[in-house]
N, C-alpha and C positions, 0 to 999 in steps of 0.2 A: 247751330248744329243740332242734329235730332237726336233724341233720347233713343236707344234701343227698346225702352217702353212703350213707344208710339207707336210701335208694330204689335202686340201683343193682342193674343186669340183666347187663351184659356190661363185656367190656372193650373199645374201640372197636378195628373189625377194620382201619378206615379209614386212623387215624392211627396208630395204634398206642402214645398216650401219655396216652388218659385214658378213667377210668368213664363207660358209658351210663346215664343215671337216665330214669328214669319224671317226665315235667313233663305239667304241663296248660300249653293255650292258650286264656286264658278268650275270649279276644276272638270265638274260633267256636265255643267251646264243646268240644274236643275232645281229646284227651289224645295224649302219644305219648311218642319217646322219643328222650332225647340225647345226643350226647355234649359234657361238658363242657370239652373241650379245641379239640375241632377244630369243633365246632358243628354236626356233621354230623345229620341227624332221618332217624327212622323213625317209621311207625304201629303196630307192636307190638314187643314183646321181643324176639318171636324172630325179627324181621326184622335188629333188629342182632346177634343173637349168631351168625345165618347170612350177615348182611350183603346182604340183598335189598330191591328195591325202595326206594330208599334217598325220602325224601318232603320237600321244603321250604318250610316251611310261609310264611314270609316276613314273620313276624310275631316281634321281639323279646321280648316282653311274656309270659314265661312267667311259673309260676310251682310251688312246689310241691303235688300234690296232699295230701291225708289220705292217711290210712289206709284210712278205710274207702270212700272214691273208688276208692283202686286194688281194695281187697276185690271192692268191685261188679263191674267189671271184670272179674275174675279174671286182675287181673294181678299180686298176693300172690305167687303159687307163684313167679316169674319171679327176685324179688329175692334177691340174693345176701347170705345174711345171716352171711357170715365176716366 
């Protein structure tokens, strides 16, 4: 089973006390990114690693994507894989 750390982009600029991961929101269909501590959302990675346009999506119900979800994407390169 995979870690929900194995998707992780930044570290949240926000609160400053937990990883940003890559979740989907199946309920619209759309993917983004969060952080798991303060629950703050973005639409792509490097909105959280730059801290911009921050996005709330207002729907609990995430979940994790695949592998090859994020591939498509080209949201691969983003994930921090130390």
């Amino acid at each position: 089973m995979r870690n929900i750390y194995d998707l992780k982009v930044a570290w949240c600029k926000l609160c400053d006390q937990g990883w940003v991961t890559i979740r989907k929101v199946p309920a619209i269909g759309r993917y983004c990114v969060i952080c798991e501590e303060c629950e703050a959302e973005w639409d792509h990675p490097l909105h959280a690693q730059y801290n911009i346009l921050s996005k709330e999506w207002n729907d609990n119900s995430v979940e994790d994507p695949s592998f090859e979800e994020i591939s498509e994407l080209g949201w691969d390169e983003y994930i921090i894989r130390k």
